[in-house]
N, CA and C atoms as an extended XYZ file, in Angstrom:
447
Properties=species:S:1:pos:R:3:atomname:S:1:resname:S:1:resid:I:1 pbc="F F F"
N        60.070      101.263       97.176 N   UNK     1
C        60.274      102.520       97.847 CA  UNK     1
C        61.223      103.345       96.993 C   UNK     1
N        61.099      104.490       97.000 N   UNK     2
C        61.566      105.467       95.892 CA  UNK     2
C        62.534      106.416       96.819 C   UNK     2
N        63.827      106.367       96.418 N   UNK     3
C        64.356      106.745       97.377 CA  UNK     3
C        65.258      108.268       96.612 C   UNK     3
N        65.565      109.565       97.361 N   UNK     4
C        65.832      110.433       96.800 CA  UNK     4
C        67.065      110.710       97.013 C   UNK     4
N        67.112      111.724       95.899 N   UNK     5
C        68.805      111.766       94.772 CA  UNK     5
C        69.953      112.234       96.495 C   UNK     5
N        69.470      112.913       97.593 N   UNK     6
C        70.387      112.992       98.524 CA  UNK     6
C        71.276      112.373       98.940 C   UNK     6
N        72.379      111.603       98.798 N   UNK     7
C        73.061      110.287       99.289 CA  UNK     7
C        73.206      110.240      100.699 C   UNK     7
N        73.190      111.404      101.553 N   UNK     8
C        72.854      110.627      102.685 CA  UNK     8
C        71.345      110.944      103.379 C   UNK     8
N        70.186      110.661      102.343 N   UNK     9
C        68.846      110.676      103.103 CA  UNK     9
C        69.204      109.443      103.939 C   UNK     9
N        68.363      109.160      104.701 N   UNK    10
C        68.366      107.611      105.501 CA  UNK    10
C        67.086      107.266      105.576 C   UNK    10
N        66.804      106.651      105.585 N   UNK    11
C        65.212      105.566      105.864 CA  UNK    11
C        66.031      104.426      107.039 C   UNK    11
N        65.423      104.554      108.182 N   UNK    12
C        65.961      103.636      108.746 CA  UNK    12
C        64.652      102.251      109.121 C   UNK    12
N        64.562      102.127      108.450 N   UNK    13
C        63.325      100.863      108.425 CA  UNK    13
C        64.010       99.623      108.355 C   UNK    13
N        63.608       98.817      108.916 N   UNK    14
C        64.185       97.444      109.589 CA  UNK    14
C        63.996       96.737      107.944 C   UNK    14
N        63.209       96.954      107.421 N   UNK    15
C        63.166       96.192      106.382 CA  UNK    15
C        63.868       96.961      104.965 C   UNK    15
N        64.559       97.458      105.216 N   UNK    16
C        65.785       98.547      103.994 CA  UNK    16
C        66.866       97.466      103.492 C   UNK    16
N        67.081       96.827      105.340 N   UNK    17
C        68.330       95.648      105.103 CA  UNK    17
C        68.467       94.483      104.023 C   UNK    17
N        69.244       94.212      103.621 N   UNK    18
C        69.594       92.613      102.907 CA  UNK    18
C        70.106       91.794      103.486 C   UNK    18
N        70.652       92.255      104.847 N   UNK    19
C        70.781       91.633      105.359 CA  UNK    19
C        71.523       91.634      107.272 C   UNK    19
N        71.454       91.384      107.618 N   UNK    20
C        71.921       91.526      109.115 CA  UNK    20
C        73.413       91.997      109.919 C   UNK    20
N        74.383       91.691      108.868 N   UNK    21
C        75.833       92.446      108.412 CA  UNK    21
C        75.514       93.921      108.489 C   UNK    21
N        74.403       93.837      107.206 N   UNK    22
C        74.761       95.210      106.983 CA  UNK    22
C        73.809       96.091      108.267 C   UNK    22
N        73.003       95.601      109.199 N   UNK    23
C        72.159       96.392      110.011 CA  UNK    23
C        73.405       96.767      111.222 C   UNK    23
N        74.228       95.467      111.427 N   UNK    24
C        75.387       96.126      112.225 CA  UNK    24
C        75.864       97.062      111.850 C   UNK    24
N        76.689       97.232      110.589 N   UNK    25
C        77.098       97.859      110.336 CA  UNK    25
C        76.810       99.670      110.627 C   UNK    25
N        75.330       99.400      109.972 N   UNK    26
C        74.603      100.826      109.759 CA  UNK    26
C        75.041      101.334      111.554 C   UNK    26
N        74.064      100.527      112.471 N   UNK    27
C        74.789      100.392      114.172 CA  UNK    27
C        75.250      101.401      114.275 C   UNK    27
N        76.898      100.771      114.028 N   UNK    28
C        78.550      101.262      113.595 CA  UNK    28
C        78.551      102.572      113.373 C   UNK    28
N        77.796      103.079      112.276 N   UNK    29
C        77.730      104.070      112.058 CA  UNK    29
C        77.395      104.788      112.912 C   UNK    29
N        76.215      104.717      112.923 N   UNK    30
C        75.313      105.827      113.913 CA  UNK    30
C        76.062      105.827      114.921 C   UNK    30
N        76.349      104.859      115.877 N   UNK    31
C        77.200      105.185      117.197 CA  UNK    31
C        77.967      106.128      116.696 C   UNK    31
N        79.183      106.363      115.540 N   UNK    32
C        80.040      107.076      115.350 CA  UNK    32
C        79.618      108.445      114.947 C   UNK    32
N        77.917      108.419      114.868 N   UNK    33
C        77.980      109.856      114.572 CA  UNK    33
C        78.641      109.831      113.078 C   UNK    33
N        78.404      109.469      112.114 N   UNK    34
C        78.828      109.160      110.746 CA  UNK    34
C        77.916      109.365      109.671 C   UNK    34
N        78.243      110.266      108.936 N   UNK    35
C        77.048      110.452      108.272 CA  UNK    35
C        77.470      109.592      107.042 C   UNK    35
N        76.172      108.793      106.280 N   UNK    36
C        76.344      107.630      105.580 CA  UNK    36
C        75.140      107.437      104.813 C   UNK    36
N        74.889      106.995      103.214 N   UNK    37
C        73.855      106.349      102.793 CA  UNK    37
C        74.034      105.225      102.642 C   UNK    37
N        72.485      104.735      102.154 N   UNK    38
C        72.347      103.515      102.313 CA  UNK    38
C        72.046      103.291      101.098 C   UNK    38
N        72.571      102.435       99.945 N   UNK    39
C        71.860      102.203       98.747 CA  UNK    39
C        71.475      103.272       98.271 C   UNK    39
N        72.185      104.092       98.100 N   UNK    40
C        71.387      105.689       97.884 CA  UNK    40
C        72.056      106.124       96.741 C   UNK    40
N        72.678      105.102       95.565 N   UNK    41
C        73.392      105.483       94.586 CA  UNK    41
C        73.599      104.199       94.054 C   UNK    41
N        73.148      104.231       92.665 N   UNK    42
C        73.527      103.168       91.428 CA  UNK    42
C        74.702      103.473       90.849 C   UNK    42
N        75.646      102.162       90.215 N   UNK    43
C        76.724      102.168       90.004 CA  UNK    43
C        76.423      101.643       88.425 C   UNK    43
N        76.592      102.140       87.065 N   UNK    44
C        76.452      101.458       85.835 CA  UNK    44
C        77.363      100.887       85.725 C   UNK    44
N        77.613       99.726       85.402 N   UNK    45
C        78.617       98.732       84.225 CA  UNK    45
C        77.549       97.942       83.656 C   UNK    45
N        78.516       97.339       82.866 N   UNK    46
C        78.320       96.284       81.651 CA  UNK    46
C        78.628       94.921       81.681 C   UNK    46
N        77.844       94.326       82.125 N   UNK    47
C        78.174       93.117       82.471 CA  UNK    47
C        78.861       92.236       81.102 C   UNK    47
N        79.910       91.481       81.487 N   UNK    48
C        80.899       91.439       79.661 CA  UNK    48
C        80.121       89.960       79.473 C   UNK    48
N        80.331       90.129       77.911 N   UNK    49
C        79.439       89.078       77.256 CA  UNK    49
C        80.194       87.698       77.227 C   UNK    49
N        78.928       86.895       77.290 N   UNK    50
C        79.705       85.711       77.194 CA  UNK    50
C        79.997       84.766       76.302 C   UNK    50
N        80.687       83.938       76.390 N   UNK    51
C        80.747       82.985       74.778 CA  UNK    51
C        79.913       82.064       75.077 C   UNK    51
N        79.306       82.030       73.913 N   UNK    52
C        78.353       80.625       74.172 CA  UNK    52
C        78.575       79.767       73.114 C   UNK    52
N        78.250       78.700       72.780 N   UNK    53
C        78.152       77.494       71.468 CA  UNK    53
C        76.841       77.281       71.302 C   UNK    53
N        76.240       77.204       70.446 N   UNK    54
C        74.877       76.857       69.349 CA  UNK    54
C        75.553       75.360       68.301 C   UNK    54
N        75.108       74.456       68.519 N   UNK    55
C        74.871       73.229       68.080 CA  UNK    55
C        73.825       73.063       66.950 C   UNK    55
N        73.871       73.313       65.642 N   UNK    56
C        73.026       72.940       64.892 CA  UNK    56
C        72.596       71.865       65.035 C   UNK    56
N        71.409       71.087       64.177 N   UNK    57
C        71.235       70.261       63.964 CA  UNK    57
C        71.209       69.423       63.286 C   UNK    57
N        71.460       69.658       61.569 N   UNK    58
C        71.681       69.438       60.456 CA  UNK    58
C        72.806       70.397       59.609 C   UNK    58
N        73.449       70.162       59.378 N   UNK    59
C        73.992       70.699       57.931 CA  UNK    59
C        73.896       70.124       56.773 C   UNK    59
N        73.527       70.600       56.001 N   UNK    60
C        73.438       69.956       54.248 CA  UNK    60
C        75.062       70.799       53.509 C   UNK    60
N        75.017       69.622       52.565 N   UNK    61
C        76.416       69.256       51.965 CA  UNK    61
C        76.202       71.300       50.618 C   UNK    61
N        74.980       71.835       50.376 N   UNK    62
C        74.975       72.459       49.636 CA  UNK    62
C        75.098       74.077       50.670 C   UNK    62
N        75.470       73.987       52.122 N   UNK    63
C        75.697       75.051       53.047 CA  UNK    63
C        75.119       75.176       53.697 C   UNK    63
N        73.253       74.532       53.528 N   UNK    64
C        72.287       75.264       54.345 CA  UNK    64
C        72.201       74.242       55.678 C   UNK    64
N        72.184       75.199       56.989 N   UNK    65
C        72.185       74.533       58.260 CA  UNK    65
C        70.786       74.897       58.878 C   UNK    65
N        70.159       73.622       59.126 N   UNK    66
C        69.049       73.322       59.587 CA  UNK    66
C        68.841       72.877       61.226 C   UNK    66
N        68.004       74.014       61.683 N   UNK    67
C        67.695       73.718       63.165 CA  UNK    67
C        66.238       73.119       63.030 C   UNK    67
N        65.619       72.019       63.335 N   UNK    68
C        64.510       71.181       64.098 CA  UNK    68
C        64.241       72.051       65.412 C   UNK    68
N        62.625       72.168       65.646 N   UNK    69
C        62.247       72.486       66.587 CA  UNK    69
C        61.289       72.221       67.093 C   UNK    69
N        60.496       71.728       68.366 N   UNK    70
C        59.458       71.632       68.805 CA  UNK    70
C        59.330       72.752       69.570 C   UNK    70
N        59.182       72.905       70.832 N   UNK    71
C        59.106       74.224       71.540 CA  UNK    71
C        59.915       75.321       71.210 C   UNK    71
N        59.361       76.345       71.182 N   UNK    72
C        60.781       77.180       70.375 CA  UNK    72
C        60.472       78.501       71.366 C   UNK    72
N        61.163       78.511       72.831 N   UNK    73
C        61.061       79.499       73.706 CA  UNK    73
C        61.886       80.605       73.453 C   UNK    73
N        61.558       81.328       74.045 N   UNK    74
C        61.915       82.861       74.264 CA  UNK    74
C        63.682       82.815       74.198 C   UNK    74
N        64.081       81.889       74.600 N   UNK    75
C        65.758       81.796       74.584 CA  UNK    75
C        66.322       81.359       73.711 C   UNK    75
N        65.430       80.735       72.606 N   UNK    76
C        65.793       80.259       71.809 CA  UNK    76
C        65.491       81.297       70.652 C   UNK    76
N        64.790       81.719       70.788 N   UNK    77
C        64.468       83.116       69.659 CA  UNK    77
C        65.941       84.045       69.963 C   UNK    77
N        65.954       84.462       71.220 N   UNK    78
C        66.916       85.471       71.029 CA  UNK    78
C        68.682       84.935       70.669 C   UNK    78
N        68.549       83.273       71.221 N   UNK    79
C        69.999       82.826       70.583 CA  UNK    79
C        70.000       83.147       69.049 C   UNK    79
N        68.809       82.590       68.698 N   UNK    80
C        69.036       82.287       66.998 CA  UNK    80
C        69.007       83.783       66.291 C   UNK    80
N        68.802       85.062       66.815 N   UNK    81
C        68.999       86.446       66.274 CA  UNK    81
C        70.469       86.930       66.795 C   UNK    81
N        71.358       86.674       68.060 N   UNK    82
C        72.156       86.863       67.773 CA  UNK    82
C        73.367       85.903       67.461 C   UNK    82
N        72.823       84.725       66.612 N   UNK    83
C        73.591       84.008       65.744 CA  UNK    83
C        73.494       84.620       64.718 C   UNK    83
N        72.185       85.113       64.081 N   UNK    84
C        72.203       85.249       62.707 CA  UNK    84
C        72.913       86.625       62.200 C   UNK    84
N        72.487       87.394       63.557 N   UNK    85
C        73.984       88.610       63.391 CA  UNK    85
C        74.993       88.678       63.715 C   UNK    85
N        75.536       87.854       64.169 N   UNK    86
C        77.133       87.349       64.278 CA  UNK    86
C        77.370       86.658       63.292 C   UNK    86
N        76.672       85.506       62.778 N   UNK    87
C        77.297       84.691       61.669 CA  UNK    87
C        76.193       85.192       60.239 C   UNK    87
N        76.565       86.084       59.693 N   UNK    88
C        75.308       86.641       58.673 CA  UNK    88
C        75.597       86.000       57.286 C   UNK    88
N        76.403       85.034       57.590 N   UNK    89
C        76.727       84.398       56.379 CA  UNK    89
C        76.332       83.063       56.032 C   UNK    89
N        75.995       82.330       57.360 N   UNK    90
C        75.207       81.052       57.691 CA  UNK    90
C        73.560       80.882       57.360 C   UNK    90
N        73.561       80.155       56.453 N   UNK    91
C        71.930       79.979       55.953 CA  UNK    91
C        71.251       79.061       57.041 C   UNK    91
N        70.743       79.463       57.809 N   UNK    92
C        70.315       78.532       59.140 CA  UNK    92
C        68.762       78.660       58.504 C   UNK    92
N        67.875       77.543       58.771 N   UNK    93
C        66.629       77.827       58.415 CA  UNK    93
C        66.023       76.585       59.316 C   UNK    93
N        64.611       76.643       59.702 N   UNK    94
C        63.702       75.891       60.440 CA  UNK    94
C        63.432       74.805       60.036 C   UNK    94
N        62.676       73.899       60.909 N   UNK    95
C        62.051       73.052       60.810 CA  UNK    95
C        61.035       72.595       62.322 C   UNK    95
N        59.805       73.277       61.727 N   UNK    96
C        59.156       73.137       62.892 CA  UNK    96
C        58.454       71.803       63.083 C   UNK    96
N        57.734       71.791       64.565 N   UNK    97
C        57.581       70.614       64.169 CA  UNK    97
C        55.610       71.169       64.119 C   UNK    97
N        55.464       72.068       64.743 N   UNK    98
C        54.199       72.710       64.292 CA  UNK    98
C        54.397       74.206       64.047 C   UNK    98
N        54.372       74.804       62.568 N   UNK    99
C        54.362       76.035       62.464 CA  UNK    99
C        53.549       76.813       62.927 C   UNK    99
N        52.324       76.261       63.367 N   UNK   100
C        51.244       77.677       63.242 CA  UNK   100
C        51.274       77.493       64.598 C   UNK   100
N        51.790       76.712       65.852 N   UNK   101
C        51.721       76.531       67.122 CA  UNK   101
C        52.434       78.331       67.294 C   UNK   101
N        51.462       78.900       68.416 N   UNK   102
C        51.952       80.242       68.972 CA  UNK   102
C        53.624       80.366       69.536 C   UNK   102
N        54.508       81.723       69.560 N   UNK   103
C        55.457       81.155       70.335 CA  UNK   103
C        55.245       81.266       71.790 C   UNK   103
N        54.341       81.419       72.226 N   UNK   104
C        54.032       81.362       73.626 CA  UNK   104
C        52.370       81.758       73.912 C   UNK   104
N        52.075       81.225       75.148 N   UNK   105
C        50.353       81.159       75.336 CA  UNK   105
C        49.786       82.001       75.163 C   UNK   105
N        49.003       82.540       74.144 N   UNK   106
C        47.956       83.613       74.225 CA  UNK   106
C        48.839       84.470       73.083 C   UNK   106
N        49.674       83.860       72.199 N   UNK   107
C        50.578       85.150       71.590 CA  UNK   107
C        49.852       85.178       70.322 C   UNK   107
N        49.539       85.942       69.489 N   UNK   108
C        48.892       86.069       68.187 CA  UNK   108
C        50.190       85.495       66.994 C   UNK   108
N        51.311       85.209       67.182 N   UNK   109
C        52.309       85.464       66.832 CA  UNK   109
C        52.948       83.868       66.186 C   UNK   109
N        52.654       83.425       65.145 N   UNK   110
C        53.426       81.915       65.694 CA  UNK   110
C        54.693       81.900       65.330 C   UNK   110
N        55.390       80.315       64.875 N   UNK   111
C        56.595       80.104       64.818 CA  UNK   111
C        56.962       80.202       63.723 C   UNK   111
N        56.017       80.157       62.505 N   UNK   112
C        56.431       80.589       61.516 CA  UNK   112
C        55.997       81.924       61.040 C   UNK   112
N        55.725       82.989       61.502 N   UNK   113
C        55.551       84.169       61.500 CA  UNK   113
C        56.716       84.826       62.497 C   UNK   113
N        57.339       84.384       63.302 N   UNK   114
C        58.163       84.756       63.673 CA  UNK   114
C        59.474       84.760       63.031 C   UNK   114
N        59.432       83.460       62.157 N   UNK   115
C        60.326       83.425       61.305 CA  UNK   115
C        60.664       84.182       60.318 C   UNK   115
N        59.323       84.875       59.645 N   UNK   116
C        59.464       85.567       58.832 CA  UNK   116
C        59.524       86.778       59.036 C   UNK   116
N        59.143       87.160       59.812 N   UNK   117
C        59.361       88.720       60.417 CA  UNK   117
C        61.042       88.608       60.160 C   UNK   117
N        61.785       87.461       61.048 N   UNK   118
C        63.403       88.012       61.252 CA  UNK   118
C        63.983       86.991       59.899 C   UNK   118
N        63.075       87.032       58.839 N   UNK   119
C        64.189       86.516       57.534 CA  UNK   119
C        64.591       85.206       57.413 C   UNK   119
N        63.960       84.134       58.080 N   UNK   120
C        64.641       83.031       58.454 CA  UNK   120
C        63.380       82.125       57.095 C   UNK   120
N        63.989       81.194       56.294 N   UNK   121
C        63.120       80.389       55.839 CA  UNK   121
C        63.016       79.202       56.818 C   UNK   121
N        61.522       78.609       56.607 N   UNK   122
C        60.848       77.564       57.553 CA  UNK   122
C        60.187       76.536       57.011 C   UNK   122
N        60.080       75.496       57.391 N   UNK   123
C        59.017       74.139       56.996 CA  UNK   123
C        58.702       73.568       57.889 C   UNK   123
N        57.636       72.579       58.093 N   UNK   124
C        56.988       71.799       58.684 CA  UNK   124
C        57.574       70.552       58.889 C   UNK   124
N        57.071       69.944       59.956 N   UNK   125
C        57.669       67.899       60.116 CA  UNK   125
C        58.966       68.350       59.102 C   UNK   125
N        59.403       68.492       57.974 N   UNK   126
C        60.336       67.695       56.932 CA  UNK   126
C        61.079       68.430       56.731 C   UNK   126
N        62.385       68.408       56.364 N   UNK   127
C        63.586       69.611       55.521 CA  UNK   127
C        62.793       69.102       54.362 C   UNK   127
N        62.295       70.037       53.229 N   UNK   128
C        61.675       70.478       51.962 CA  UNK   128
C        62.658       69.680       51.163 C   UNK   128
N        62.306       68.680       50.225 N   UNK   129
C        62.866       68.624       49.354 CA  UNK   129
C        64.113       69.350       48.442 C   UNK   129
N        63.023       70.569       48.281 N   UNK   130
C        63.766       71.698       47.122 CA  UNK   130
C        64.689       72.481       48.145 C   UNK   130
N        65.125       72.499       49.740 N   UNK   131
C        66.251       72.433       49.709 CA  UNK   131
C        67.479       71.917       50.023 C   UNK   131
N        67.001       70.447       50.074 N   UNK   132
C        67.737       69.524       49.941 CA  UNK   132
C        68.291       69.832       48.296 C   UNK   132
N        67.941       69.904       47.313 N   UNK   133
C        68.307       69.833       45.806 CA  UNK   133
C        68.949       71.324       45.464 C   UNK   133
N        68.799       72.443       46.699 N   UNK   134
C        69.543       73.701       46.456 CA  UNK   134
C        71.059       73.671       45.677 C   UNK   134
N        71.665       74.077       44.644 N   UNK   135
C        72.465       74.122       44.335 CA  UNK   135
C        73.737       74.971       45.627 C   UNK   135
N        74.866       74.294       45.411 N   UNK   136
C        75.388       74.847       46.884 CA  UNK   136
C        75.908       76.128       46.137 C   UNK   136
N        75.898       76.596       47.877 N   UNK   137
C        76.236       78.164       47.486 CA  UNK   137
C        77.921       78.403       48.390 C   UNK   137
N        79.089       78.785       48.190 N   UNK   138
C        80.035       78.559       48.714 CA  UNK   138
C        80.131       79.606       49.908 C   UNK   138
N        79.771       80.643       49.595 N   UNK   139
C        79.266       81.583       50.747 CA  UNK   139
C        78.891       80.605       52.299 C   UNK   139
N        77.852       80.273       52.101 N   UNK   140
C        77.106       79.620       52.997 CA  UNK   140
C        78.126       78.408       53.353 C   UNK   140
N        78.743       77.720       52.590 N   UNK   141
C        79.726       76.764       52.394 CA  UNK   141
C        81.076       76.783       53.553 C   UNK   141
N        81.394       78.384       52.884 N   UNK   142
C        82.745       78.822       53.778 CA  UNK   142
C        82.429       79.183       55.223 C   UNK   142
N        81.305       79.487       55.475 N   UNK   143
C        80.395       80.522       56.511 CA  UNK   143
C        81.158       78.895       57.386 C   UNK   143
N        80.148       77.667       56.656 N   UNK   144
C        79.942       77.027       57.776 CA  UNK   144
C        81.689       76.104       58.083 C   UNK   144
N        82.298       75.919       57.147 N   UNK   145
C        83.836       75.040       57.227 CA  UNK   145
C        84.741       76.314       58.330 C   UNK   145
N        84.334       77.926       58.523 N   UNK   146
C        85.318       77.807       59.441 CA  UNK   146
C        84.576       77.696       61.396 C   UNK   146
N        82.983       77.208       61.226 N   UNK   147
C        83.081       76.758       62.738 CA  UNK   147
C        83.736       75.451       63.311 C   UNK   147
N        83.508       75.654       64.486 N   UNK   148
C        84.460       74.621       65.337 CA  UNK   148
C        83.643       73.319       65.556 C   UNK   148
N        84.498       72.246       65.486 N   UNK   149
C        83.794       70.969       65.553 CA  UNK   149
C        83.596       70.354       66.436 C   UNK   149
């Protein structure tokens, strides 16, 4: 129901309520001859952000931190983008356990195309050899010695 910019239009429909408090209330009103809206005005804030922890799964001794994945849902996409822009210094890279699996039913889109769209290198079943043998990079090094253990 679409309700207009007047703050005190009223709709008095039994089903407006959330709940039974507030139908007294409304009551209250009216007996008093009170003029009053109902929900007839949005309030913006910002709900404040929260801290969260991300648990890799691997780190290699040359910086690069490796997440393993089988299902790789919708919550997990958006953790790992705003890790990678909070920590833009952390070489985090995949390991799927099926790349070409969609990230969700019917999506044209898979897990390793998703990867590459947002910059992330990826492999299959295995951490790749070649970067296991990556020469370390101290960047990536320092990124990862000042998280918490």
């Amino acid at each position: 129901m679409k309700r207009k910019s007047n703050p005190y239009k009223f709709n008095h429909s039994k089903d407006l309520y959330r709940s039974g408090l507030e139908k007294v209330n409304q009551d209250h009103l009216r007996k008093k001859g009170i003029k009053y809206g109902y929900e007839s005005r949005k309030v913006p804030f910002v709900e404040p952000a929260k801290t969260r922890h991300y648990t890799p799964d691997f780190f290699l001794s040359n910086g690069i931190v490796i997440e393993t994945k089988g299902r790789f849902l919708s919550k997990d996409r958006q953790k790992h983008l705003l890790v990678r822009d909070q920590h833009p210094n952390l070489e985090i890279r995949f390991v799927f356990s099926r790349a070409k699996s969609p990230i969700y039913k019917g999506s044209k889109t898979t897990n390793a195309m998703w990867a590459e769209k947002y910059g992330f290198k990826w492999a299959e079943k295995l951490i790749p050899d070649e970067w296991i043998a990556e020469p370390k990079n101290q960047i990536w090094i320092d990124a990862v010695k000042v998280l918490k253990k």
